[in-house]
N, C-alpha and C positions, 0 to 999 in steps of 0.2 A: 578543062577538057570535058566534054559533053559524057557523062555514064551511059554505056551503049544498054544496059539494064535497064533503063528506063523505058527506050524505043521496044524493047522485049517486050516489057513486062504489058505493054499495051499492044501490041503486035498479038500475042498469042490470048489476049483477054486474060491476063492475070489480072491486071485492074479495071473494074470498070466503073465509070462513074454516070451515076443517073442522069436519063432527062431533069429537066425542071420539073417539080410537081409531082413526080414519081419515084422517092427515096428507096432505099432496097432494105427490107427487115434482116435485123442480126440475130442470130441464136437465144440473147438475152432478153428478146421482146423489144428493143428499141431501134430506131431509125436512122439511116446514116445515108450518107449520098455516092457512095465509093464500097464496091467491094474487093476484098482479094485473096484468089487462087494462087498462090505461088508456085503451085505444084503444075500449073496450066504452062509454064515455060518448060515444061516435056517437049514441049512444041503445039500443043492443044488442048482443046478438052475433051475431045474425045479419045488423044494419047493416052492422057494424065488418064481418065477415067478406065479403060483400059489396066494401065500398071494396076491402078487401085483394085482392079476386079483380081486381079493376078496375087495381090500382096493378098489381098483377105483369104483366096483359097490357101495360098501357101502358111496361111498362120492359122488357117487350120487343121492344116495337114500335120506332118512329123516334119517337128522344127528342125530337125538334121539336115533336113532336104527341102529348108525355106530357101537359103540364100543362093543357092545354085537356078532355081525355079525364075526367081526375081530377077536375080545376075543374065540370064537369058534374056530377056525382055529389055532390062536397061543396056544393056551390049548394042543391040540392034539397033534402039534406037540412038545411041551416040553416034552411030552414024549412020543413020541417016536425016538426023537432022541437028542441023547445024547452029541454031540457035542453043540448043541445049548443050553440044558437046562445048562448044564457047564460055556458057553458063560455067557449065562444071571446072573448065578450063580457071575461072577466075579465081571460084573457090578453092581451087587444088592449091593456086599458086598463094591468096591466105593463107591454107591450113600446112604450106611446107614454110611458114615463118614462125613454127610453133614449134616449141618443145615438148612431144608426146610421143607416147609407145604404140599407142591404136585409136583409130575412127571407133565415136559410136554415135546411133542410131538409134532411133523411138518409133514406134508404130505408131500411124502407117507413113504418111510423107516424109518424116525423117529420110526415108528408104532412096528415095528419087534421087538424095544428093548430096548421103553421107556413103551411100556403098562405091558409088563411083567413083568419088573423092580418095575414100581409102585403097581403092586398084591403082588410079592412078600415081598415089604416094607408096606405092609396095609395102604399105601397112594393114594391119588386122584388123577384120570390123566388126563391133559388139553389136548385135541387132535384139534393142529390147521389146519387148512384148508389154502389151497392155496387163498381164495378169503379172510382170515383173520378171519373169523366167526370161534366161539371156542364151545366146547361142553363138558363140566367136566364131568366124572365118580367117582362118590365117593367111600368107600374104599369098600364099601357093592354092587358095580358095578350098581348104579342107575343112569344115565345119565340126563343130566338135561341142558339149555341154561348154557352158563359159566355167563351171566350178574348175573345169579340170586343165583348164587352156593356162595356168600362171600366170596369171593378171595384179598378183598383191604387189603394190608397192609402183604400181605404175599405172600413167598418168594419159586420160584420152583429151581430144579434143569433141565433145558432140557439135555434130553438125544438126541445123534444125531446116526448114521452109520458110519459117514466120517466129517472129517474138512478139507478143504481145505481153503478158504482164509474167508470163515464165511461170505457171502454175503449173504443167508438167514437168518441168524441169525437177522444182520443189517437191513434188507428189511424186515423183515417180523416177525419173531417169535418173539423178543423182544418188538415192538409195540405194538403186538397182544397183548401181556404179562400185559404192561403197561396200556393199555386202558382198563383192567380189575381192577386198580390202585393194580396191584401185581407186582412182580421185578422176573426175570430169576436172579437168586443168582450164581448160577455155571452152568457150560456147562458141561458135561460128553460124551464123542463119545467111539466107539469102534475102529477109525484108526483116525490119525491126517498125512495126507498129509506131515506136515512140510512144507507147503507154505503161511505162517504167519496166519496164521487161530490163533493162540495160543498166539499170540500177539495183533492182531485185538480186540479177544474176550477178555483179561485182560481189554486191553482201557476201551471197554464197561464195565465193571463191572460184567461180569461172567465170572471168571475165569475157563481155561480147566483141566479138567482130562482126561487123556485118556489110555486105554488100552496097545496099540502099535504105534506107530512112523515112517513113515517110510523114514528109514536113510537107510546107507549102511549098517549097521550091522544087521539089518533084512534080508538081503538078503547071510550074511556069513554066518548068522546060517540054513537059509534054503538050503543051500549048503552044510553044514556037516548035514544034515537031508535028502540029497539027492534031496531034490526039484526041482534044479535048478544046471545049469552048469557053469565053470568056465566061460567060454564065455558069458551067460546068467549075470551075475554077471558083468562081463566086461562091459557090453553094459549098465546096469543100475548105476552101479558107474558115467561111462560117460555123462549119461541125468542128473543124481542128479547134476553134478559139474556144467552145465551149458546147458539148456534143448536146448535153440536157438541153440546153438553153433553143442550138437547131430545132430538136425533137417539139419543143415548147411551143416554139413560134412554129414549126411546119401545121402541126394539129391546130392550132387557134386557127388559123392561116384555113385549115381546110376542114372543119368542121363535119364532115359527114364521112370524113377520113376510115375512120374506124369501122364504122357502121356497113360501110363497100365492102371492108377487108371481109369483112365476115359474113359478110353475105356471098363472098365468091369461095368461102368451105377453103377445106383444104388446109396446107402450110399458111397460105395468109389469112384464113384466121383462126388456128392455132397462136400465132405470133400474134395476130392483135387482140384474141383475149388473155394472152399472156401480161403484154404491154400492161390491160388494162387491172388484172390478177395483182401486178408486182407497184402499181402503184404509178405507171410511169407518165398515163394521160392526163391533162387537166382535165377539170369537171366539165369546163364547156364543150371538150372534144366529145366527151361518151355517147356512145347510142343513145339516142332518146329510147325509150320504153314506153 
């Protein structure tokens, strides 16, 4: 049975994957041919960018009065649009096969599609913060410090956007979890990277669920769905098998690669004198000097 997430997740440009010849830079300085937004299945990106303008005032504001702020915005848009509320719909019906006391949630995207999820299950939602401070919403949406909300001895499910290799998870959301003496029980995400996130997080003791995966065979069904081209396909098969190894061959392959980046200023070439900082270009790729 065809995953209707997948036709999403390229519908609303959660994933996109490069022309030929034109790879999209990653935070870490290196090169990949596929990006993804998950938080873009709001229904857009200028939805998603929107909430995201909404969550950041609201967590700067008085945390009492974040989840009501956000809660307004995600409300709306569940209905009106339908891909999302579907979305949410999926993971509702995941996280009510789960044995937990409340939703929690990580700043910022956490937000899009663990607070809905816990409305929808008449459950409480732990909304954590980047500096660690936690704010429960109970099922009646009454917000309150998390010290005071009686959370010891029970057990949430976090819902995430994305897993990649679960470094928040480890840094930050599980701690937070704990120092409330409650336990993150299971993980739940809408994509899982497949870059060991899903091993990481068993070790720790929540174990993941997750929507979609992304392997090559995400990328063969979005190909008989039109999404995406044979070439397109080609190039992402090739970073899955061994991402250095793309990175390697794309620079040999275009030798003056680097030298454009950086000459067009900006985010790209930040990222490609990073690439070159961290060690990641061959010698034959570097700017000449």
């Amino acid at each position: 049975m065809e995953n209707p997430i997948i036709s999403w997740l390229f519908e609303t440009d959660a994933v996109r994957v490069c022309p030929e010849g034109q790879p999209f830079w990653y935070t870490s300085g290196k090169l990949g041919p596929f990006y993804i937004n998950t938080q873009f299945l709001y229904g857009s990106e200028a939805a998603a960018n929107s909430l995201l303008k909404t969550i950041e005032e609201a967590c700067a504001g008085e945390k009492l009065a974040f989840y009501d702020k956000v809660w307004a915005d995600i409300s709306a848009q569940l209905a009106a649009c339908p891909i999302y509320a579907q979305l949410i719909d999926l993971l509702t019906e995941a996280a009510a096969k789960l044995d937990v006391d409340f939703v929690s949630g990580g700043e910022r995207r956490d937000f899009f599609f663990s607070m809905p999820v816990a409305r929808k299950l008449g459950l409480g939602h732990l909304s954590i913060f980047k500096d660690l401070s936690c704010v429960y919403t109970d099922k009646d949406g009454v917000s309150m410090d998390a010290a005071q909300a009686g959370l010891a001895g029970k057990k949430s499910v976090h819902i995430a956007d994305l897993i990649t290799v679960a470094s928040s998870y480890i840094r930050a959301w599980i701690p937070a979890v704990e120092s409330l003496g409650a336990k993150i029980a299971y993980s739940l995400a809408v994509v899982d990277r497949d870059q060991g996130g899903s091993e990481i997080l068993a070790k720790a003791g929540c174990p993941l669920t997750t929507l979609v995966t992304i392997k090559p065979e995400l990328f063969e069904q979005a190909k008989a769905l039109g999404r995406v081209t044979d070439a397109q396909v080609a190039l992402v098969n090739s970073f899955i098998a061994d991402p250095d190894k793309f990175m390697r061959d794309f620079l040999l392959a275009h030798p003056d690669f680097l030298a454009n980046e950086i000459a067009k200023g900006g985010k790209s070439a930040q990222r490609a004198e990073l690439c070159i900082a961290s060690g990641f270009a061959p010698a034959e790729a570097l700017p000449k000097t």
